[in-house]
C-alpha positions as CSV (number, residue, x, y, z in Angstrom):
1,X,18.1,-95.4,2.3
2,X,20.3,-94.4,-0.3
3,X,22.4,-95.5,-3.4
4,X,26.3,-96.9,-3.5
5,X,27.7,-96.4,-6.7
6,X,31.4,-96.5,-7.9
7,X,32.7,-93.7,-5.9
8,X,31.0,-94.6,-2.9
9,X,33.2,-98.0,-3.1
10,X,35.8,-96.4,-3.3
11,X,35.6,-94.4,-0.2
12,X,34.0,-97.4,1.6
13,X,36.9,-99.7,0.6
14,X,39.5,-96.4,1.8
15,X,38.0,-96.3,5.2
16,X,37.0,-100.3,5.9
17,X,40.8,-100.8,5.3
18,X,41.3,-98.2,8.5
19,X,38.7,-100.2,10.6
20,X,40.1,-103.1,9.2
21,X,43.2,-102.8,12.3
22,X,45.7,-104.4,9.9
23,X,43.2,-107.4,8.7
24,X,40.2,-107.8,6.2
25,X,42.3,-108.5,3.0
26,X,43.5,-106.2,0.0
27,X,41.2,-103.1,-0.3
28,X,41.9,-103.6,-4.3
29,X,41.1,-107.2,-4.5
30,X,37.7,-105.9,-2.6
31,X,37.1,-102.9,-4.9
32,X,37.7,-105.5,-8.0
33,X,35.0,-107.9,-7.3
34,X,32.1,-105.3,-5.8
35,X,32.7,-102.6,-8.8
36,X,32.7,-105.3,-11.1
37,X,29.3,-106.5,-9.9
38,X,27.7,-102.5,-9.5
39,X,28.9,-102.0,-13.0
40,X,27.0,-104.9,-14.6
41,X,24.3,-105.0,-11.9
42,X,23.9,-100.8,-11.4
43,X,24.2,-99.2,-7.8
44,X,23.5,-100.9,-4.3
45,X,20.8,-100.0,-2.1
46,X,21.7,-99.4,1.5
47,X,19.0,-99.6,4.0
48,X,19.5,-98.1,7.6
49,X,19.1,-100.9,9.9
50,X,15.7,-99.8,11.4
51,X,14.3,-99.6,7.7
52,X,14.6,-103.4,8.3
53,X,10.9,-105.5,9.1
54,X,11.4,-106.9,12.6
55,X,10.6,-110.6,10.5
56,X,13.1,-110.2,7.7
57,X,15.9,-112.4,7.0
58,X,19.6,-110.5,6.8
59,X,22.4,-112.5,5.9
60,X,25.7,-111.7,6.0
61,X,28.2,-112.2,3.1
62,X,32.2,-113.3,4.1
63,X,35.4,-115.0,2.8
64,X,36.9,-116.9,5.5
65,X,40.6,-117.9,5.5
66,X,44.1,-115.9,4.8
67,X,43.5,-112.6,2.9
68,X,47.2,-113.4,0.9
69,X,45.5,-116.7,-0.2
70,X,42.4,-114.9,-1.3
71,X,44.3,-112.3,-3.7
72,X,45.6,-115.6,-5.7
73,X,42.3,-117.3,-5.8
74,X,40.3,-114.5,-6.5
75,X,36.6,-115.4,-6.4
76,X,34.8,-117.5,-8.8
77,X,31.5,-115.2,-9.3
78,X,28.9,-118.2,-8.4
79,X,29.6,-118.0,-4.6
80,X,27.0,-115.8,-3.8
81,X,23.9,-116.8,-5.3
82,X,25.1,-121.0,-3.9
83,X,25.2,-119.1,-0.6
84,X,21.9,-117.5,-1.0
85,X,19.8,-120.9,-2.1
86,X,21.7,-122.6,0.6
87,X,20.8,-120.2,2.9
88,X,17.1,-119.2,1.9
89,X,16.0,-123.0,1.3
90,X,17.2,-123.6,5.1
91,X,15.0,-121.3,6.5
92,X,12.2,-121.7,3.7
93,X,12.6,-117.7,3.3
94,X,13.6,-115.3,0.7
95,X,16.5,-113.1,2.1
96,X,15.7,-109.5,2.3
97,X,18.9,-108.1,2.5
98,X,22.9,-108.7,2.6
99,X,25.3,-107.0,5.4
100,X,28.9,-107.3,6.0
101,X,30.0,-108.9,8.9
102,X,33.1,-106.9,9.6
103,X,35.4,-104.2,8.3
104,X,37.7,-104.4,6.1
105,X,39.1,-104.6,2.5
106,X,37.6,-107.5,1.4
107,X,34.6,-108.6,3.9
108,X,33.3,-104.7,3.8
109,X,33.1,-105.2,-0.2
110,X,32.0,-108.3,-1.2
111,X,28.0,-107.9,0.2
112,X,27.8,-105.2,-2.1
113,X,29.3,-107.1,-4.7
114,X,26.4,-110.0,-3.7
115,X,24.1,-106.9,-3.4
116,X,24.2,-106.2,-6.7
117,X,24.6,-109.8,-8.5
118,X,21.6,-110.6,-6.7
119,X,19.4,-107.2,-6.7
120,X,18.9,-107.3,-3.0
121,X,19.9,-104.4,-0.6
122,X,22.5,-103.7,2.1
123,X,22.3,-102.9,5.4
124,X,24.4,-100.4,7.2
125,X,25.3,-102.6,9.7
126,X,27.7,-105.7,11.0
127,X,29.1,-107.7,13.8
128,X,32.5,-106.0,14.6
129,X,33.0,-102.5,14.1
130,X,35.9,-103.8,12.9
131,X,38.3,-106.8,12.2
132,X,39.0,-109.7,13.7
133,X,40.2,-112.9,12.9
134,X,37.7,-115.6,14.3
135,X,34.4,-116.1,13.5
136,X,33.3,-116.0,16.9
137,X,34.7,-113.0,17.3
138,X,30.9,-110.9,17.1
139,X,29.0,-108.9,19.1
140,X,25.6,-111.6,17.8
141,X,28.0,-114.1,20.0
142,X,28.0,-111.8,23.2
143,X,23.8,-112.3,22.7
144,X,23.9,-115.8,23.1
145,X,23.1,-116.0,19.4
146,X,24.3,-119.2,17.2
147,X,26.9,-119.0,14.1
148,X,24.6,-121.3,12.8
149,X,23.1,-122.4,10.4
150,X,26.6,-121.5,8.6
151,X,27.2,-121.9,4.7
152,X,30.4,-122.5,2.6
153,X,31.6,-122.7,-0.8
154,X,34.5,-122.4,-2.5
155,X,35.5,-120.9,-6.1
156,X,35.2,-124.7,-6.9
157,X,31.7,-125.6,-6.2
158,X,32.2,-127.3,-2.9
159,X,29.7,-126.3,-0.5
160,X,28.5,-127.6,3.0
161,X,26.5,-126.3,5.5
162,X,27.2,-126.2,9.4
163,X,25.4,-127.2,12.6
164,X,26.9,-126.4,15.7
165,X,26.9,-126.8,19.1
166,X,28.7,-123.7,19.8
167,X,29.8,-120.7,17.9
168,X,33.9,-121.9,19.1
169,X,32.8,-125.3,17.2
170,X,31.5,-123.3,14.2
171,X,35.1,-121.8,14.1
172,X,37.1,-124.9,14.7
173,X,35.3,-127.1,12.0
174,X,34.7,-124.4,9.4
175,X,38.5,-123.2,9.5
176,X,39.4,-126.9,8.7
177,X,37.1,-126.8,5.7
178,X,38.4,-123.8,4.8
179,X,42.1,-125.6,4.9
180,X,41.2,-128.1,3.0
181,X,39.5,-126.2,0.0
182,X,42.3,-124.1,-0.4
183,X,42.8,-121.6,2.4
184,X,39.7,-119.6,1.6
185,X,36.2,-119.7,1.2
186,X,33.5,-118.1,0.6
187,X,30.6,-117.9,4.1
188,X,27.2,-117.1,5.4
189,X,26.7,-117.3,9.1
190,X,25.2,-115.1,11.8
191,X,21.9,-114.8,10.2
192,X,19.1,-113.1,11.5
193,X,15.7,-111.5,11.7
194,X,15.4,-107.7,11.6
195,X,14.5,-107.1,15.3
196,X,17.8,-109.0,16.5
197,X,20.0,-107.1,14.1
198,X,18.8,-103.6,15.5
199,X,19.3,-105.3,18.8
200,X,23.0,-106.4,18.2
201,X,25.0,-105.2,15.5
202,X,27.3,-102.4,15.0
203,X,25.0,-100.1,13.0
204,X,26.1,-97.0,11.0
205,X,29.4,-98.9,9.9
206,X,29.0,-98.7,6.2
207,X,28.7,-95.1,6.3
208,X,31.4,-94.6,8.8
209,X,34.1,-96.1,6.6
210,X,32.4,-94.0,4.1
211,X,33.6,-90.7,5.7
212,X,36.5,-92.2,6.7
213,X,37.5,-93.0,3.6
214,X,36.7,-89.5,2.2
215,X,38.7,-87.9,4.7
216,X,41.5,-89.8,4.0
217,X,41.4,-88.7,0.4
218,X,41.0,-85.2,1.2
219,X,43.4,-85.3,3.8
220,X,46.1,-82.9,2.6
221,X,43.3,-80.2,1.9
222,X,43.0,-78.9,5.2
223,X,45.2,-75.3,5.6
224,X,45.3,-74.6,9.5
225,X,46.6,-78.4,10.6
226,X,49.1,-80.7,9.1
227,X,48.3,-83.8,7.1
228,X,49.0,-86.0,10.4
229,X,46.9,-83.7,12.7
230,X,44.5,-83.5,10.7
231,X,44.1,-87.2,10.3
232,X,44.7,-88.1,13.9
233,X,41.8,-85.4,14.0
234,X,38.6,-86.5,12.0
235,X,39.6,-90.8,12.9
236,X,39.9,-90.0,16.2
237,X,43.4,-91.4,16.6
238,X,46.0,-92.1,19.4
239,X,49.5,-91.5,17.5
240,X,51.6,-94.7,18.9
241,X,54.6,-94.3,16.8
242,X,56.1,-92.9,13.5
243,X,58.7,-95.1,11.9
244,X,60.8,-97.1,9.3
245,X,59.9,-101.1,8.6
246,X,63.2,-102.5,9.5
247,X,61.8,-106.5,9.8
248,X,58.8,-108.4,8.7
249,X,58.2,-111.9,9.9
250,X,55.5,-113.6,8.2
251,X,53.8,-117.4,8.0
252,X,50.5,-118.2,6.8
253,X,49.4,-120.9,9.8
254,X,46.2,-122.6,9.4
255,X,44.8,-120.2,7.4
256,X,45.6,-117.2,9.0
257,X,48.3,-114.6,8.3
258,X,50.8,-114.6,11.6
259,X,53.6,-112.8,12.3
260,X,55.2,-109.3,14.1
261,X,56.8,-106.2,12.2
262,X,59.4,-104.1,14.1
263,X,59.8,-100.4,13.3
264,X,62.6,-97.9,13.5
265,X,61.5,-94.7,14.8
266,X,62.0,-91.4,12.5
267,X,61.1,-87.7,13.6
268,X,60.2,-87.3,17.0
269,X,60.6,-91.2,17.2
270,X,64.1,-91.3,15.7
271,X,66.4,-93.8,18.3
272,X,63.1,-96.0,19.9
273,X,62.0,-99.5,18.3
274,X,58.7,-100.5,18.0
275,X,57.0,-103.9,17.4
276,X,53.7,-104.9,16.3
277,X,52.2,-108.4,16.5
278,X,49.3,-109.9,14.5
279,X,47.6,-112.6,13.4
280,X,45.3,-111.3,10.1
281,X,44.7,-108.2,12.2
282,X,47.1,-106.2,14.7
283,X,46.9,-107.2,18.3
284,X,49.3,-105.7,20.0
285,X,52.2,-102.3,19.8
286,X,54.9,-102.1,22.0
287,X,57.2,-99.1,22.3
288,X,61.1,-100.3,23.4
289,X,59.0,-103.1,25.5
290,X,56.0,-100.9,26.2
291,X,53.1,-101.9,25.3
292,X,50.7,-98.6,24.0
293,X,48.0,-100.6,22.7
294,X,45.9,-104.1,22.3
295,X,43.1,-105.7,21.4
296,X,40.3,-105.1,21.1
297,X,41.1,-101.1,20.4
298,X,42.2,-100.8,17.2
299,X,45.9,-100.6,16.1
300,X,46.2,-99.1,12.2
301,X,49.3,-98.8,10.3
302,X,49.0,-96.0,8.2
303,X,51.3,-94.5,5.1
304,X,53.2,-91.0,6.7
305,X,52.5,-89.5,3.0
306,X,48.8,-90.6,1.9
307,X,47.8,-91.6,5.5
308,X,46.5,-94.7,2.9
309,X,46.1,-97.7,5.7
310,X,49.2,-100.4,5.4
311,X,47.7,-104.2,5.7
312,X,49.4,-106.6,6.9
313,X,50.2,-108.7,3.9
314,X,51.3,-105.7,2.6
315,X,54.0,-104.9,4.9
316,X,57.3,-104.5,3.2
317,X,60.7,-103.5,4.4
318,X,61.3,-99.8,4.3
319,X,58.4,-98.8,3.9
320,X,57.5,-95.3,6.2
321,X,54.3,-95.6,8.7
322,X,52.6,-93.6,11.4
323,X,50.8,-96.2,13.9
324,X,47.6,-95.1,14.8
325,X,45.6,-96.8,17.8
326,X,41.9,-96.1,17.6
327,X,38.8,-96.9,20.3
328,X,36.9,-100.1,19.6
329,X,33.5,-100.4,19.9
330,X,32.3,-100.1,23.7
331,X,30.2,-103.4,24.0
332,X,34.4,-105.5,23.4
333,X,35.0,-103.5,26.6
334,X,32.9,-105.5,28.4
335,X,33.6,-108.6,30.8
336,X,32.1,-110.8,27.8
337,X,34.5,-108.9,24.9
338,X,37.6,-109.4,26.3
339,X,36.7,-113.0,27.2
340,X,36.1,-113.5,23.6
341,X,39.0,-110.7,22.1
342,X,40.8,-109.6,24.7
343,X,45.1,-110.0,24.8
344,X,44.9,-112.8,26.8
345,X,42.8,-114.8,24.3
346,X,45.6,-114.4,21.4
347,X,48.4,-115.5,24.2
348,X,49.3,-111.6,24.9
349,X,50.7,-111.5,28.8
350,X,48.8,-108.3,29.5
351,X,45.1,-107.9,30.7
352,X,43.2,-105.1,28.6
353,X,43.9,-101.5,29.6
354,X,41.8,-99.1,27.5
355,X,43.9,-97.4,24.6
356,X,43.5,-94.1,26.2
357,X,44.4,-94.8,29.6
358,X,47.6,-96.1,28.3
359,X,48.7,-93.6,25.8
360,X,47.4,-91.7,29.4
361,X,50.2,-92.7,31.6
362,X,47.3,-94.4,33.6
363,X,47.6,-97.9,32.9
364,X,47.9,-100.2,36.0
365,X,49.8,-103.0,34.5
């Protein structure tokens, strides 16, 4: 158990955007609404997940939909406590605690913004270990373990709650809402007792995007390796490629931010072309037709200066980045991950060759 304040967000925000691969939404929009909230509210408490009663109710706090349309809709500050009598008169329970459901910018901040609004703890703890673009996308889905009850609401007031006869369904129906009030929304789905959450989730991710974010800060500190082996160093990093954004293709399709940069190679890199594809998050880098990484293993664009992670509705032409492929957490490895994230899923003609095997020379296809 212990205490996050304002520099703790900070940090947390930093690092989340890492984990984030690319997706989860504008780390400042994040930092906005969950400093607001610890400012008025005072600090967040963050429980370890076995500090958790086995009978207790932890529900996760989301925004669904593009993480562009977010940053011009903002949220309306009412979301969470409609989210938490939707949810709590459901099961006839108080909720003990909030939790993220993935890493990011935005989804890593907001519980901690509804943390402190409504004076309950956070766990350290959620369904990813990352980003990812479905909601079905979770390791609570590998379990067998519903989406559902799900609840929505929107800056507006709207609010519905789903029932589902599969957690694919829960996506399908809710991304429609989700069109239809504006391209993003505010969600609780995925919730459960204590003892399933130990069971399940990703624990320690909180506190992980913590130090990663702190690192990042402090990279240029270090006086025995450079800023870039130092970072590749304390993330645990595969360097894919150092280069120039030469083109940006973007659309926001049905709520999600699609589209592929290509980057001109500098340094080392200088003459070679790479291109990364994505849809919220980064799914794929390719090297002059390569490929170097995919889902699920994480693929970061970072700044070559501040090592600062680059989202991908903030990808601009010009702009220098180092692109960093990190390991994902080992339960997506699994025959059941990859059928849920692996390339084929997002219509990538490649099946899943660990990150390290690849940047290896050891890949088999």
């Amino acid at each position: 158990m212990r205490k996050i304040g304002l520099s703790e967000i900070e940090d947390i925000a930093l690092g989340a955007s890492l984990l984030g691969a690319g997706g989860g939404g504008d780390p400042y929009i994040g930092k906005l609404v969950a400093m607001g909230a610890v400012k008025e509210r005072g600090p967040v408490t963050l429980l370890d997940p076995e500090e958790i009663p086995d009978d207790a109710l932890v529900v996760p706090i989301a925004m669904m939909g593009a993480p562009t349309i977010l940053g011009e809709k903002g949220v309306g500050g009412k979301e969470y406590e409609v989210l938490y009598n939707m949810i709590s008169q459901y099961y006839g329970k108080k909720i003990f605690a909030f939790m993220p459901i993935e890493a990011g910018g935005v989804n890593s901040m907001l519980p901690i913004g509804a943390a402190a609004r409504l004076g309950l703890p956070m766990v350290d703890a959620d369904g990813m270990g990352r980003a990812f673009p479905e909601l079905q996308m979770v390791t609570f889905t590998m379990a067998g373990i519903s989406a559902t009850p799900m609840a929505l609401v929107d800056e507006k007031g709207n609010s519905v709650i789903f029932n589902t006869i599969t957690n694919q369904w829960t996506e399908e129906l809710a991304r429609s809402v989700t069109m239809s009030c504006g391209g993003s929304v505010s969600v609780s789905l995925y919730c459960v007792e204590g003892a399933i959450l130990k069971q399940h989730a990703v624990k320690g991710i909180v506190t992980r995007s913590q130090k990663l974010g702190e690192a990042i800060r402090r990279v240029k500190e270090s006086t025995d390796l450079t800023p870039e082996e130092r970072f590749l160093e304390f993330s645990e990093g595969y360097r894919l490629f150092k280069g120039k954004i030469a083109d940006v293709l973007r659309e926001t399709n049905g709520a999600f931010n699609l589209g592929r940069v290509v980057i001109e190679g500098i340094g080392s890199d200088r003459g070679k072309r790479a291109e990364v594809v994505f849809q919220n998050e980064n799914l794929s880098a390719s090297v002059d037709g390569v490929i170097l990484a995919t889902v699920p293993d994480l693929i970061c664009l970072v700044d070559t200066e501040t090592f600062i992670p680059v989202t991908t509705d903030a990808l601009k032409y010009g702009k220098r980045v180092l692109a960093v492929g990190l390991k994902c957490f080992d339960a997506w490895r699994s025959e059941a991950g990859l059928k849920l994230v692996g390339p084929r899923y997002f219509g990538i003609d490649t099946d899943y060759v660990p990150l390290e095997n690849r940047i290896g020379g050891n890949a088999d296809v």
